[in-house]
SEDO-311731 format. One record per residue (C-alpha): x, y, z; residue number from 1. Coordinates in steps of 0.5 Angstrom, whole numbers, plus 2048, in hexadecimal, padded with zeros to 3 digits. Layout:
kolse east:X, north:Y, up:Z, rokol:NUM
...
This chain:
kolse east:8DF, north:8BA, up:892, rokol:1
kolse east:8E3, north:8B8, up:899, rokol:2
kolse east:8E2, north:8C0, up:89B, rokol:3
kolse east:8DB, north:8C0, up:89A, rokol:4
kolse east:8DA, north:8BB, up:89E, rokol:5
kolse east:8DF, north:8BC, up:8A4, rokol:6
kolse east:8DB, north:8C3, up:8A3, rokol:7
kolse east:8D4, north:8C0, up:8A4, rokol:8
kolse east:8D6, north:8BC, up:8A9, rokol:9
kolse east:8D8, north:8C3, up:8AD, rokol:10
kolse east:8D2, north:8C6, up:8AC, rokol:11
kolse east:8CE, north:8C0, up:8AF, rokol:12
kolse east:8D2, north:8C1, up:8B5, rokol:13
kolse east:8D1, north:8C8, up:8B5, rokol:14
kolse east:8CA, north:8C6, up:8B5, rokol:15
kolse east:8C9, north:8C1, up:8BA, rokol:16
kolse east:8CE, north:8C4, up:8BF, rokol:17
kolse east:8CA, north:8CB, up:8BE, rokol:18
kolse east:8C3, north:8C8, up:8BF, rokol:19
kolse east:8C6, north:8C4, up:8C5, rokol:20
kolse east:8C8, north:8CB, up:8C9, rokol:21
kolse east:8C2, north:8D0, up:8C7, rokol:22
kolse east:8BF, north:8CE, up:8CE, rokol:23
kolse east:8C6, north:8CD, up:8D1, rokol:24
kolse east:8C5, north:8D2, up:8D7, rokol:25
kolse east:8BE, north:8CE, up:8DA, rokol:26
kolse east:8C1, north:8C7, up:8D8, rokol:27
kolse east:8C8, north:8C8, up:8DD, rokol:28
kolse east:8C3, north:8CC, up:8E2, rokol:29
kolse east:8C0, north:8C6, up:8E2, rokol:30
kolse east:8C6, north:8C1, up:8E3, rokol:31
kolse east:8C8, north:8C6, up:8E9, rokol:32
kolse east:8C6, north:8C7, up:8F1, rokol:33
kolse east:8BF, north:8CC, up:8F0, rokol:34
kolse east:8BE, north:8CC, up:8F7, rokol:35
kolse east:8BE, north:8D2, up:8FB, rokol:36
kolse east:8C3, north:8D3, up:901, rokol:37
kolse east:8C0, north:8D7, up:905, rokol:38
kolse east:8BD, north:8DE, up:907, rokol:39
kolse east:8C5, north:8E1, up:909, rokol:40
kolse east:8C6, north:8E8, up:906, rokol:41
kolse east:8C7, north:8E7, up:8FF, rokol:42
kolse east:8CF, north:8E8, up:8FE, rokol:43
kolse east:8D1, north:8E3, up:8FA, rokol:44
kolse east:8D7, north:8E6, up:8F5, rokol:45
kolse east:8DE, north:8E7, up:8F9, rokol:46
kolse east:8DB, north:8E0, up:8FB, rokol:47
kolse east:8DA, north:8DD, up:8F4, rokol:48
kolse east:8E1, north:8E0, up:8F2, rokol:49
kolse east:8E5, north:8DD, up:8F7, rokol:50
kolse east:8E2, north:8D5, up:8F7, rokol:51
kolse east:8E3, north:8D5, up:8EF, rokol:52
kolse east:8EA, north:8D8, up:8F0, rokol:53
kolse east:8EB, north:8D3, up:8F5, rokol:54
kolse east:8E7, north:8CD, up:8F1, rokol:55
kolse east:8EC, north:8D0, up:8EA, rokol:56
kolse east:8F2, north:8D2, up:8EC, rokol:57
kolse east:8F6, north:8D4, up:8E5, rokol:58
kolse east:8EE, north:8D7, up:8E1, rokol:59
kolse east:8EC, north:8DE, up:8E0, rokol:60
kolse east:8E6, north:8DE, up:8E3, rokol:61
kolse east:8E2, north:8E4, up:8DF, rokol:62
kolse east:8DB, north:8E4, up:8DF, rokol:63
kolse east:8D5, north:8E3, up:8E4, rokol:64
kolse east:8CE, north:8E2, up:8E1, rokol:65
kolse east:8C9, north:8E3, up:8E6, rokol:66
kolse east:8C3, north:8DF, up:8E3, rokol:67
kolse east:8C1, north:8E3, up:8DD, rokol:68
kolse east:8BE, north:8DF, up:8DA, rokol:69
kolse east:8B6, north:8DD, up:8D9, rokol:70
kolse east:8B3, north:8D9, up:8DE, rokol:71
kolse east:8B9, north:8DA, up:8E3, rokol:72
kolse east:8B8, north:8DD, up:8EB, rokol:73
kolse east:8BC, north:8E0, up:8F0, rokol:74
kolse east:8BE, north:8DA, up:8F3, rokol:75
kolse east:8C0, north:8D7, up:8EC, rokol:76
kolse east:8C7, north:8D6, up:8ED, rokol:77
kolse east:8CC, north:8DB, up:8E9, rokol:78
kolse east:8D1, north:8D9, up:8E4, rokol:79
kolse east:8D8, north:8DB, up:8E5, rokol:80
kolse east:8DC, north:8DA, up:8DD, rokol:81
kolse east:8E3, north:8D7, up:8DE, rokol:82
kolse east:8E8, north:8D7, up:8D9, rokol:83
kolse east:8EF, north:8D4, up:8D8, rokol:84
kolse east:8F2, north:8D4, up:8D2, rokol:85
kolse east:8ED, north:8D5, up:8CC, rokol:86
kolse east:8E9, north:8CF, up:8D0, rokol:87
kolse east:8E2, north:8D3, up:8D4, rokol:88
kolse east:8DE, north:8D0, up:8D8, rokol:89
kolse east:8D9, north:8D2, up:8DE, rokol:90
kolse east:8D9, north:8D0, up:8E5, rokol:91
kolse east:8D2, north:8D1, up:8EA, rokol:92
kolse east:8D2, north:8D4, up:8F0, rokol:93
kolse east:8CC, north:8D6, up:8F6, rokol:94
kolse east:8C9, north:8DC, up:8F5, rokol:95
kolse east:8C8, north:8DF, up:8FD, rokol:96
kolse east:8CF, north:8DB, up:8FE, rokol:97
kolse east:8D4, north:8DB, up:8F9, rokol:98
kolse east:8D6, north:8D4, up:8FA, rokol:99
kolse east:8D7, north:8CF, up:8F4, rokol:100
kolse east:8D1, north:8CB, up:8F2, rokol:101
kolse east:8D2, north:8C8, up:8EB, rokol:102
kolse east:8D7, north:8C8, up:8E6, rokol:103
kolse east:8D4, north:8C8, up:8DE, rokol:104
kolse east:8D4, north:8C0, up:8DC, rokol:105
kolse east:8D9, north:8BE, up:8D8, rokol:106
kolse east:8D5, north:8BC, up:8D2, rokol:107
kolse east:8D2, north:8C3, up:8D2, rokol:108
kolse east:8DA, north:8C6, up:8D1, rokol:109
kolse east:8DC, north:8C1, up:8CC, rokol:110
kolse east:8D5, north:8C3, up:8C8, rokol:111
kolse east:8D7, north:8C9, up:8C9, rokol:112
kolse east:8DF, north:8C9, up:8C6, rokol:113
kolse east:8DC, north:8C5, up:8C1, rokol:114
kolse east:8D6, north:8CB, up:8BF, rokol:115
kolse east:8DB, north:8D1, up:8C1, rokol:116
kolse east:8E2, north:8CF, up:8C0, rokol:117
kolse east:8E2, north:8C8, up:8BC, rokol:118
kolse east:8E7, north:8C6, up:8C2, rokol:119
kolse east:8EC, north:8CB, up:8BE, rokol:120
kolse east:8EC, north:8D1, up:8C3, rokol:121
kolse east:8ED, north:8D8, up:8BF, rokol:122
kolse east:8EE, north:8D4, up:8B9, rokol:123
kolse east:8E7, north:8D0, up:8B9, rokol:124
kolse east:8E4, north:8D6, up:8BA, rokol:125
kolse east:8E7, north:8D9, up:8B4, rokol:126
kolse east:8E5, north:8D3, up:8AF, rokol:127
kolse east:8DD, north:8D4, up:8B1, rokol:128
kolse east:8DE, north:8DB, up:8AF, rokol:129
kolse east:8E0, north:8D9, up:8A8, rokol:130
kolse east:8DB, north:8D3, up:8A9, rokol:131
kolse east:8D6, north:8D8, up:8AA, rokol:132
kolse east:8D7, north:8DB, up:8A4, rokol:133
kolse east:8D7, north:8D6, up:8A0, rokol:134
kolse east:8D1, north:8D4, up:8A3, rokol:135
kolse east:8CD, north:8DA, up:8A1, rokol:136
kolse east:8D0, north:8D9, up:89A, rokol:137
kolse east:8CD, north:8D2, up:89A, rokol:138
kolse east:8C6, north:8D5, up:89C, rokol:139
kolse east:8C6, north:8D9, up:897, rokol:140
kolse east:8C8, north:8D4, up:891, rokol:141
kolse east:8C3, north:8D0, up:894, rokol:142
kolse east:8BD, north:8D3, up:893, rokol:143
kolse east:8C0, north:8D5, up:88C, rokol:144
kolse east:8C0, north:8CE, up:88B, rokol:145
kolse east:8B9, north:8CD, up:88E, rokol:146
kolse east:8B5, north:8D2, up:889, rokol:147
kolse east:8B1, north:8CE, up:885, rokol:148
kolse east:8AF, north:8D5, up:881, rokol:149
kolse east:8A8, north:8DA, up:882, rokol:150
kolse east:8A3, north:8D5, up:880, rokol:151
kolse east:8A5, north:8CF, up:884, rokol:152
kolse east:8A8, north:8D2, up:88B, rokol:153
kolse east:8A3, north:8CF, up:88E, rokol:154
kolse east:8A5, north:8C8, up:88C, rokol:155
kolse east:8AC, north:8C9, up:890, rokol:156
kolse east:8A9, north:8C8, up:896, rokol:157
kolse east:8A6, north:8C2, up:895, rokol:158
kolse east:8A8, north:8BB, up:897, rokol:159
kolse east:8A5, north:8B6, up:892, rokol:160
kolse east:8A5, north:8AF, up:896, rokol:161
kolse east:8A7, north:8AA, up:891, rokol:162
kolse east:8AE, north:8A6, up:890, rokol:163
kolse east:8B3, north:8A8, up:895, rokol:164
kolse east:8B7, north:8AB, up:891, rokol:165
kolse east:8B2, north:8B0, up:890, rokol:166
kolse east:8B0, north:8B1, up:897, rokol:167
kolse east:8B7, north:8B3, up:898, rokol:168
kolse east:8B8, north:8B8, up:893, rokol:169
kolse east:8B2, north:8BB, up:895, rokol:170
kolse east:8B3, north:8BB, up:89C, rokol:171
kolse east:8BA, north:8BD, up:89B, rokol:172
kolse east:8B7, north:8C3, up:896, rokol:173
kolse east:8B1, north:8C5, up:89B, rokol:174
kolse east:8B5, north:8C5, up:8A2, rokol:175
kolse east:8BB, north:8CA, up:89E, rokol:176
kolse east:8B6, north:8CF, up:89B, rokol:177
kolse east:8B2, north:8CF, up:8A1, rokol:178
kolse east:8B8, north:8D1, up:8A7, rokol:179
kolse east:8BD, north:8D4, up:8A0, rokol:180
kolse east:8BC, north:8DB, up:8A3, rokol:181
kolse east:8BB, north:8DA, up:8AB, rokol:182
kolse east:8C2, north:8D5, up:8AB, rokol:183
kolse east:8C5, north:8DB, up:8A6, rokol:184
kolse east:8C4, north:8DF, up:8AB, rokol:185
kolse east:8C6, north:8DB, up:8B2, rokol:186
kolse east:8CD, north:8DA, up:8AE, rokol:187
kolse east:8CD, north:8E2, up:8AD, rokol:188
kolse east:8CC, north:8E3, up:8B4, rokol:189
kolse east:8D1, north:8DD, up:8B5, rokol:190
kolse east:8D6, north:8E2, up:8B2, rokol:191
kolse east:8D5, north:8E7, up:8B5, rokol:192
kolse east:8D6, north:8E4, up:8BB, rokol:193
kolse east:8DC, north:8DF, up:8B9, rokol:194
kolse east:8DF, north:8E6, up:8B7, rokol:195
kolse east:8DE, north:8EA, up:8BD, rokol:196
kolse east:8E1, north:8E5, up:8C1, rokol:197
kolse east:8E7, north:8E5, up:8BD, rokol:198
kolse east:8E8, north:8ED, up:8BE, rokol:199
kolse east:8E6, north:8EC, up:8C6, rokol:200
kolse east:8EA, north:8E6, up:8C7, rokol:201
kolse east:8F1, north:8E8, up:8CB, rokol:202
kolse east:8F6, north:8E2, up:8CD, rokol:203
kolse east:8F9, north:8E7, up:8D2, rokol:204
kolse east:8F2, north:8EA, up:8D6, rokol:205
kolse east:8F0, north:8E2, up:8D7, rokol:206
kolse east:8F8, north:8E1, up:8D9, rokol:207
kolse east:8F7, north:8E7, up:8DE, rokol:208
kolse east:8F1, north:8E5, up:8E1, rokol:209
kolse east:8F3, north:8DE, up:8E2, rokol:210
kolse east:8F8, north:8E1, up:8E7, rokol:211
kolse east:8F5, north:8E6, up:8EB, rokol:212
kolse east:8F4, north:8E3, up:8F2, rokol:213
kolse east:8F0, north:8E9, up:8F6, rokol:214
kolse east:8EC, north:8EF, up:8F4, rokol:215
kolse east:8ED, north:8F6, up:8F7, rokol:216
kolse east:8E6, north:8F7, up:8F8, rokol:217
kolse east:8E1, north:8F2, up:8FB, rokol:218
kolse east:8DD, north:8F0, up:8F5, rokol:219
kolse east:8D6, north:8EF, up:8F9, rokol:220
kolse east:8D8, north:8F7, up:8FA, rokol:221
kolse east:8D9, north:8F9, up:8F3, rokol:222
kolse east:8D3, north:8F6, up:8F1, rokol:223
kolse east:8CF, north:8FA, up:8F7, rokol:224
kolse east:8D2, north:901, up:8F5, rokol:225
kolse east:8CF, north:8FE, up:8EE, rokol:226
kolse east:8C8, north:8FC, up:8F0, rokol:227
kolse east:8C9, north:903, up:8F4, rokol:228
kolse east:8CB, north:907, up:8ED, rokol:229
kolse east:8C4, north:904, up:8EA, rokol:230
kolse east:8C0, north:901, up:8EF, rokol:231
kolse east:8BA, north:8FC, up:8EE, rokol:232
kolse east:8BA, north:8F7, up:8E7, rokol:233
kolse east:8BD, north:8F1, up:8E7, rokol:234
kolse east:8C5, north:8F0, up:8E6, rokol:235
kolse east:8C8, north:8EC, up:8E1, rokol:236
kolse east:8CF, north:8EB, up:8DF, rokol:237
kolse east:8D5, north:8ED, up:8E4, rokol:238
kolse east:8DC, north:8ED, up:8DF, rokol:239
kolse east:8E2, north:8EE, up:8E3, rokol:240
kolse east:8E8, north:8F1, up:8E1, rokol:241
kolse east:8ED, north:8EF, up:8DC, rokol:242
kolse east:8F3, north:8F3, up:8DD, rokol:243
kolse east:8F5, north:8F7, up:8E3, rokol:244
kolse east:8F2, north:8FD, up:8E1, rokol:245
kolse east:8EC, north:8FA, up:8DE, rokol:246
kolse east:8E5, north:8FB, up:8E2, rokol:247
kolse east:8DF, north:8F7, up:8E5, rokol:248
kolse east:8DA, north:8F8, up:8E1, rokol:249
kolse east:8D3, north:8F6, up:8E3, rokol:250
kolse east:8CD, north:8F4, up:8DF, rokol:251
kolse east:8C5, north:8F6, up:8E1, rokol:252
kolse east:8BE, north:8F7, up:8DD, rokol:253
kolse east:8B9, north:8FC, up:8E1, rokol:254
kolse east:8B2, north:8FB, up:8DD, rokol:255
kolse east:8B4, north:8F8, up:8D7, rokol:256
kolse east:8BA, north:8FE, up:8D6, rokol:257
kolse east:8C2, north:8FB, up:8D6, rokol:258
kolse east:8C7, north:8FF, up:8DA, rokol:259
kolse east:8CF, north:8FE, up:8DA, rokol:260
kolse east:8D2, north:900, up:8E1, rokol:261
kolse east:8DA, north:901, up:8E2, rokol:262
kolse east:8DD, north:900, up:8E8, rokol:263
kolse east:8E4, north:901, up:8EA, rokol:264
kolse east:8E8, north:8FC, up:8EC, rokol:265
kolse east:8EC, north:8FF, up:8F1, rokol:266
kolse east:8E7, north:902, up:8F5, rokol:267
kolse east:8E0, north:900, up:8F2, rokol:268
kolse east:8DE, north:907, up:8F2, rokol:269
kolse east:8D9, north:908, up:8EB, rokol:270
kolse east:8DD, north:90A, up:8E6, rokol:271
kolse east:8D8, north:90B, up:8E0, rokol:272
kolse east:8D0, north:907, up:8DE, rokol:273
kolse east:8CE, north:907, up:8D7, rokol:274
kolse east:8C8, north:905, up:8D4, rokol:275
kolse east:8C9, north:8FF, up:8D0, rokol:276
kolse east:8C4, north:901, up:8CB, rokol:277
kolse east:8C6, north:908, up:8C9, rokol:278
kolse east:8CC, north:905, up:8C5, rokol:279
kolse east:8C9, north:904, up:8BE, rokol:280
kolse east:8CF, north:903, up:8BA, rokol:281
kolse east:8CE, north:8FF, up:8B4, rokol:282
kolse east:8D3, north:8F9, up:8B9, rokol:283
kolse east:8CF, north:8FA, up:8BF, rokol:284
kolse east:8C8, north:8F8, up:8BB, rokol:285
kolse east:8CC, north:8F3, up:8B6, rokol:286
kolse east:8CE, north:8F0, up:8BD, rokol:287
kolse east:8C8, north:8F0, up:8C1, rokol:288
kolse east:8C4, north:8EE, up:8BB, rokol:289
kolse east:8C9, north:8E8, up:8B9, rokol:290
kolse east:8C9, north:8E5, up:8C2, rokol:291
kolse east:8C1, north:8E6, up:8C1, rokol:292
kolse east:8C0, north:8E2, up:8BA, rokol:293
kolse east:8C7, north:8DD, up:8BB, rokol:294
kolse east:8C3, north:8DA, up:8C1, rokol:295
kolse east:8BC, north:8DB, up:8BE, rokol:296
kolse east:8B9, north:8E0, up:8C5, rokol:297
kolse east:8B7, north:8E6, up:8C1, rokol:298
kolse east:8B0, north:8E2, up:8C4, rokol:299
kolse east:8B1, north:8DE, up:8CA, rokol:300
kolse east:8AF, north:8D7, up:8CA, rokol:301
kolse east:8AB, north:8D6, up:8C4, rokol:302
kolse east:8B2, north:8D9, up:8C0, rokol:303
kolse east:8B7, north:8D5, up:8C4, rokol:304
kolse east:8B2, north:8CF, up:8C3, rokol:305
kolse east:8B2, north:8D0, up:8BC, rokol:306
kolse east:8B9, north:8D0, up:8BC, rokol:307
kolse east:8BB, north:8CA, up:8BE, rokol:308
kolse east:8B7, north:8C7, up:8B8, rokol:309
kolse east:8BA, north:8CC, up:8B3, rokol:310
kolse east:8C1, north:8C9, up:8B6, rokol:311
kolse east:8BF, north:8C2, up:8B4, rokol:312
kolse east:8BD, north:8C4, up:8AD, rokol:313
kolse east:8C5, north:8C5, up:8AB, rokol:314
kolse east:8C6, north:8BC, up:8AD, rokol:315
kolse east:8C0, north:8BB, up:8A9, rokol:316
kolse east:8C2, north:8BF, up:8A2, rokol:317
kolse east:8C9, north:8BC, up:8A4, rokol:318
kolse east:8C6, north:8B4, up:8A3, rokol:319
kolse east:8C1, north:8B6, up:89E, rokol:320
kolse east:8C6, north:8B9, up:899, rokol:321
kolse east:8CB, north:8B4, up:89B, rokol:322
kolse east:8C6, north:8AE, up:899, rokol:323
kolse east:8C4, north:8B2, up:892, rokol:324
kolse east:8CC, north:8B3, up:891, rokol:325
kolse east:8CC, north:8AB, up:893, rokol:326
kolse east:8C7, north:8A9, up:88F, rokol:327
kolse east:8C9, north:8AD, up:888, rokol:328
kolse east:8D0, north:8AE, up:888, rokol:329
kolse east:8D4, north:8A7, up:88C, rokol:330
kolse east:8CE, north:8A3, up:88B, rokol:331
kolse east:8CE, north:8A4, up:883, rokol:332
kolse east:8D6, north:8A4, up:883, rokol:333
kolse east:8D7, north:89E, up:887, rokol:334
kolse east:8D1, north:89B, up:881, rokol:335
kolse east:8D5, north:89D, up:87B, rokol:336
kolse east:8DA, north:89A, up:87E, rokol:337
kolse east:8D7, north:893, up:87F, rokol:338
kolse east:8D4, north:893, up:878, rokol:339
């Protein structure tokens, strides 16, 4: 009892916290300085890193986002990924000089920690992997349960508006049946991810990175010789390196094609570019496909916004199973009890 409980205000959680970040990167641009800072060359990077390493001695800094996300402009700030520990955050910086703008708010890191992590570090994210799992399993038993057989289906979407008790069965009946299979498959897709990290996470890359106080190269050079290497499009990502003998790499999309460039962290000289979607590995595409479905953006806006409703559908099963649980099992209990 006490597990299923426990289990079901976890997912609850889940859901809420889940629902809270599916428009995170346009909430924290709006909470920050989107003012440009003038028509000065855009050279922003070596900038950047320097102020950040200034800012936060003792964090890797591991990634610059350069607004690749819908609606954002040059002149959006960038976000720049810290990490200290098993802990992440961002921090903003200009987008022409590199100076710091804004840090990700602090309510925002601890939805975050409580989503990703459940404020347990690699452990957390191991424990949401197996509660994904479980998760699937409860969307499967449940439909099973739902089924009311050939002739009636029809009647299991049905809400009969009568004594409470059976509005709340109903609700409870209806809500599950119509979210079983997209919450079956955001919880996949949380798996995924959830494993992914585990196979990516290194405590000694982030130790690394978290001491290196100057590259060899400036890092607005690394990404000219990028841009010169793939010219036009937009770029997305710049990941530092995490060892000595790591490269840059440089993310761009160019009419509507992804490209991967490696530069080396001595000289910045182009050592190879790949085309991101040439890889189709069954890993690459359940890896593409799980950040696409986990975060609803397989359709833009409409997708993310129908997201953020599916996230708040867990609460609501959560209480209405709870208040069903209540209502036949403590409440008759307590009356046997008494009588």
């Amino acid at each position: 009892m006490w597990v299923g409980l426990l289990f079901g205000v976890y997912m609850a959680a889940i859901g809420l916290t889940g629902s809270a970040l599916v428009f995170r990167p346009e909430v924290e641009q709006r909470l920050i300085d989107r003012s440009p800072s003038g028509s000065t060359p855009r050279k922003p990077f070596q900038a950047a890193w320097e102020n950040v390493r200034r800012a936060y001695p003792g964090h890797a800094v591991s990634t610059i986002s350069l607004n690749q996300y819908p609606g954002t402009t040059l002149e959006d700030p960038y976000r720049v990924k810290l990490q200290i520990g098993t802990r992440t955050f961002f921090t903003y910086v200009d987008s022409l000089t590199g100076a710091l703008v804004g840090v990700q708010h602090p309510v925002i890191q601890w939805i975050q920690e409580l989503h990703f992590k459940l404020f347990a570090g690699y452990t957390g994210v191991a424990i949401n992997a197996v509660g994904a799992v479980l998760f699937v399993g409860m969307c499967v038993i449940g439909a099973v349960l739902w089924w009311p057989g050939r002739r009636n289906w029809r009647d299991g979407f049905k809400i009969r508006w009568a004594r409470w008790q059976v509005v709340n069965y109903d609700v409870h009946h209806v809500v599950g049946i119509g979210t079983a299979v997209l919450l079956g498959a955001v919880a996949a897709a949380a798996m995924i991810s959830a494993l992914e990290y585990r196979a990516v996470y290194h405590p000694d890359q982030i130790a690394w990175q978290s001491q290196v106080h100057s590259w060899p190269v400036n890092l607005d050079a690394v990404v000219d010789a990028a841009n010169a290497a793939v010219p036009g499009g937009r770029g997305t990502f710049l990941y530092l390196p995490t060892s000595p003998t790591t490269p840059f790499r440089f993310d761009k999309t160019v009419s509507g094609k992804s490209y991967r460039i490696f530069l080396d962290q001595e000289n910045g000289r182009v050592l190879r570019i790949n085309d991101a979607p040439s890889d189709t590995s069954i890993q690459a595409r359940a890896s593409a496909w799980a950040g696409q479905i986990h975060y609803g953006r397989f359709w833009g806006y409409a997708s993310r916004s129908a997201w953020v409703v599916l996230g708040l559908a867990v609460p609501i099963l959560f209480v209405s199973g709870l208040v069903m649980w209540w209502h036949r099992v403590v409440v008759k209990t307590l009356r046997r009890r008494a009588g």
